[in-house]
C-alpha positions as CSV (number, residue, x, y, z in Angstrom):
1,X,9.6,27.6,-8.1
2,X,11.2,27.2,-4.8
3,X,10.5,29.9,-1.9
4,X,11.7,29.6,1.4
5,X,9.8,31.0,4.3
6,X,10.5,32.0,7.6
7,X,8.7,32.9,10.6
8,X,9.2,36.9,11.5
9,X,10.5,37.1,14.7
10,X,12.1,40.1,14.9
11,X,9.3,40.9,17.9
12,X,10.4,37.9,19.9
13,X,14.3,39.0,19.5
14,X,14.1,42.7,19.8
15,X,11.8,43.3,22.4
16,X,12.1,46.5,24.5
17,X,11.1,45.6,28.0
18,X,13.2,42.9,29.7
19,X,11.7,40.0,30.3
20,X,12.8,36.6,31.6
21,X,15.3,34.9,29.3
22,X,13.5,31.7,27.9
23,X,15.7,28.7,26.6
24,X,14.7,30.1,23.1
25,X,15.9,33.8,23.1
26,X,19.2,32.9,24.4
27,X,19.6,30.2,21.2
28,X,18.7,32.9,18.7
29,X,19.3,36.7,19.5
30,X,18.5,39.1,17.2
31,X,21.8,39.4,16.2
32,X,21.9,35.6,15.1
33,X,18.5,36.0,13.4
34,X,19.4,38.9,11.4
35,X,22.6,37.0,10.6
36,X,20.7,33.7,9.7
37,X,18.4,35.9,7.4
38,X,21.6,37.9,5.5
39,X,23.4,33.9,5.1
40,X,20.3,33.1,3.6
41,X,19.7,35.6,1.0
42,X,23.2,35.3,0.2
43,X,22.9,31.3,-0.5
44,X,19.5,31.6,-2.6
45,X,21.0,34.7,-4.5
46,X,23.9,32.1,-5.5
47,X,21.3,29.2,-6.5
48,X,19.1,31.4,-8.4
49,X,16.4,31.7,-6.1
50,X,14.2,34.3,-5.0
51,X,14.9,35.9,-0.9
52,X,13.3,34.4,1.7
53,X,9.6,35.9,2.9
54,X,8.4,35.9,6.2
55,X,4.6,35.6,7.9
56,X,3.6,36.6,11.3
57,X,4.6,34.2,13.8
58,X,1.9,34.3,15.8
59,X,-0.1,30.5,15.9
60,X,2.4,28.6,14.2
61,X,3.1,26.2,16.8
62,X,-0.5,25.9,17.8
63,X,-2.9,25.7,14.7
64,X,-3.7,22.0,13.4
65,X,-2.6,22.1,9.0
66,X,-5.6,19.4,9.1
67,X,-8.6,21.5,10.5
68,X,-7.4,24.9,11.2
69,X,-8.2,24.9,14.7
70,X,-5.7,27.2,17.0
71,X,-5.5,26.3,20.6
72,X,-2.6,26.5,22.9
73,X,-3.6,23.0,24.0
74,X,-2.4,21.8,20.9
75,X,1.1,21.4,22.2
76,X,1.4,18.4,23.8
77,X,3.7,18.2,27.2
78,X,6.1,15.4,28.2
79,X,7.5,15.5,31.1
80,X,11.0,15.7,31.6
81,X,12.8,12.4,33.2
82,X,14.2,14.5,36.5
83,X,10.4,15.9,37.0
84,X,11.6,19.4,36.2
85,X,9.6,20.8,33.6
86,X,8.0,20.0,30.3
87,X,9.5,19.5,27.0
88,X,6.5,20.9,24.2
89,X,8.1,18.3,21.9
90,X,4.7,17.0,20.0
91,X,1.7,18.6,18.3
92,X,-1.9,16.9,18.9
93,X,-4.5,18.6,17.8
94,X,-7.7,18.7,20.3
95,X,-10.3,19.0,17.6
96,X,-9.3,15.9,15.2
97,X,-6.8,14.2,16.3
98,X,-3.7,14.8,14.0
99,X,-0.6,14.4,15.7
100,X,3.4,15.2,14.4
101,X,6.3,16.7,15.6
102,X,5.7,20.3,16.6
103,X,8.8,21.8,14.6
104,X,7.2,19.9,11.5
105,X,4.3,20.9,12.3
106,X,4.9,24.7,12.9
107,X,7.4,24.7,9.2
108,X,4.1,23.3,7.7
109,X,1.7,26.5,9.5
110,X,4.6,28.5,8.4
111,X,4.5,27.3,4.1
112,X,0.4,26.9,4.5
113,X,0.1,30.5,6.1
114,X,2.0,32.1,3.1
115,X,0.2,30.1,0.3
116,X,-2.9,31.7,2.4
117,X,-1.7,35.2,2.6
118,X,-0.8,35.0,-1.4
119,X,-4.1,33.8,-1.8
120,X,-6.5,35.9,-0.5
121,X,-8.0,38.8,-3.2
122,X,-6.0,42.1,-3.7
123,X,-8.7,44.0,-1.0
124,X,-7.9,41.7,2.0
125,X,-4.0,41.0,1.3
126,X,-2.7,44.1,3.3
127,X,-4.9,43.5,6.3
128,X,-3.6,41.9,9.6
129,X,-4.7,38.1,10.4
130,X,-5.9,39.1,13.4
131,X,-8.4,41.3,11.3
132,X,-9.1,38.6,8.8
133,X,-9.4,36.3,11.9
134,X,-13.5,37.0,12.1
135,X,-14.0,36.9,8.5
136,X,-14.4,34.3,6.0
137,X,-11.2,35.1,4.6
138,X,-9.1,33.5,8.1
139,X,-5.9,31.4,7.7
140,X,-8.2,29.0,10.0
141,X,-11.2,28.9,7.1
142,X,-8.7,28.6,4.7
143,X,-7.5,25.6,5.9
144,X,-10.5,24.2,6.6
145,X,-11.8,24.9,3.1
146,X,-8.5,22.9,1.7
147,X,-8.9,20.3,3.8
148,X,-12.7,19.3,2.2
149,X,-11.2,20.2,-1.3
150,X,-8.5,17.1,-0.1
151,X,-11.5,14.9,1.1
């Protein structure tokens, strides 16, 4: 019952109009990300399982699992030692409090988004989140509805 889920990036790594190169697009190129997902299906092929499945991108580093509020001020800076620059290291959610690494955090958004998107009724499942986003049928009211079914 295993499922591995990734983030779709191939926006972020194929873009068509040059843009500044960020720390992050010169680790993973499209090339390396296309690789990464062809090495996976490979691997889970061999164990039996299912290929990977991807969700949009968009909020995972920034929505709290806890409450479902999305805020780019959820990404807590520390500053580097020299005093040149940031590192975005640490999620703390504005609107309750919870706090973890961001990368745990963001593979958390990733799994919680695609139990959402699976979860939603047949009518809604091929619509955009930013179309859902203003209904009651949001990744944000879905977490907040699972988070008073946890208590």
């Amino acid at each position: 019952k295993s499922q591995v889920v990734l983030e779709n990036l191939n926006n972020l790594t194929g873009r068509k109009n040059k843009r500044g190169r960020s720390n992050f697009n010169r680790l993973l190129t499209r090339a390396q990300y296309t690789k990464l997902k062809s090495v996976l299906e490979y691997k889970l092929s061999l164990a039996g399982l299912p290929v990977p499945i991807t969700v949009a991108a968009q909020g995972t580093s920034q929505t709290c699992p806890e409450c479902g509020h999305w805020n780019h001020e959820n990404r807590k800076k520390t500053p580097l030692p020299d005093g040149k620059g940031f590192v975005m290291d640490q999620f703390l959610c504005i609107n309750c409090g919870y706090e973890k690494d961001a990368d745990l955090n963001a593979a958390r958004i990733i799994a919680l988004k695609k139990k959402w998107r699976l979860g939603l009724p047949k009518s809604q499942i091929a619509r955009r989140a930013d179309v859902l986003a203003a209904t009651k049928y949001s990744s944000e009211c879905c977490l907040t509805l699972w988070k008073e079914q946890r208590g």
